[in-house]
C-alpha positions in Angstrom: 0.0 0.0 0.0 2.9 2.4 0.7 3.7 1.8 -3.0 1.1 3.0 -4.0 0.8 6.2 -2.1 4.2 6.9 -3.1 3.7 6.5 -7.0 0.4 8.4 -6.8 2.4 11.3 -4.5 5.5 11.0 -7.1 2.5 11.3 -10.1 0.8 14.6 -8.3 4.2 16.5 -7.9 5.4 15.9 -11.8 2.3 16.9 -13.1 2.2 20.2 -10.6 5.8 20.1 -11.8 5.1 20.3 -15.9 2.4 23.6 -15.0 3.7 26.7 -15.5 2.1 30.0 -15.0 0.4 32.3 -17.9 3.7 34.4 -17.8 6.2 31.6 -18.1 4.1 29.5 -20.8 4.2 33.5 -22.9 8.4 34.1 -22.1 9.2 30.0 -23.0 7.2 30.6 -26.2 10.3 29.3 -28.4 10.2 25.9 -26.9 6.5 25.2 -28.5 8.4 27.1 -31.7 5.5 29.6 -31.3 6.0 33.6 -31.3 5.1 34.9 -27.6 2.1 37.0 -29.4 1.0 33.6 -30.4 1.1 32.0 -26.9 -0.8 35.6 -25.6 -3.2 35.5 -28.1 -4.1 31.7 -27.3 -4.0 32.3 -23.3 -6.0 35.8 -23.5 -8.4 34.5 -21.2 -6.5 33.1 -18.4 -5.4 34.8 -15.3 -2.2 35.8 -14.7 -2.1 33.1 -12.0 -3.2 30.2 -13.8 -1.4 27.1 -13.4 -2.0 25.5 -17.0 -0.4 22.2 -18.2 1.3 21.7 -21.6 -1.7 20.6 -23.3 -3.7 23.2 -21.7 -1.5 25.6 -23.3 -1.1 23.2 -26.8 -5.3 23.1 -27.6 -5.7 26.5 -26.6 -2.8 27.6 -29.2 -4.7 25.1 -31.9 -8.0 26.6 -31.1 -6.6 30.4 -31.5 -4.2 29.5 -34.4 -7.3 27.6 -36.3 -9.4 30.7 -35.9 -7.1 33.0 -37.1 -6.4 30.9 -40.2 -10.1 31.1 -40.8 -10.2 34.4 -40.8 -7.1 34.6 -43.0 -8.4 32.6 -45.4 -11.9 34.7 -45.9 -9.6 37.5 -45.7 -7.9 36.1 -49.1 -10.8 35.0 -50.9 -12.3 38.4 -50.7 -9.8 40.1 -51.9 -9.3 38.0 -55.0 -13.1 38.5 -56.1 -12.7 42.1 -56.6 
């Protein structure tokens, strides 16, 4: 039983480990080979204090990135009708 506590305790502190703050995730921006207005558009709507994980951080860039590609793209096609 002590195992098990001790692999469960060991699991908790290496995924608080791999959270970063909103300001960290924004300044390590290169790691994810992201700009850091990239990273603050994706994490607008966090907190400054919010502890978010890796793929927090990774479908919240997806999700803003995807949008903005959208946009882009209807961007593009409207300008080449005229």
């Amino acid at each position: 039983m002590s195992s098990i506590k001790r692999q469960q305790r060991s699991l908790a502190s290496s995924s608080d480990a791999s959270k970063r703050s909103k300001r960290e995730w924004i300044e390590g921006a290169v790691a994810l080979k992201r700009e850091r207005f990239e990273l603050a558009g994706a994490l607008f709507d966090c907190c400054d204090d919010d502890e978010l994980t890796l793929q927090e951080v990774q479908d919240k860039l997806t999700a803003y990135l995807g949008l903005s590609e959208q946009v882009k793209e209807e961007r593009v096609n409207v300008d080449t009708a005229e």
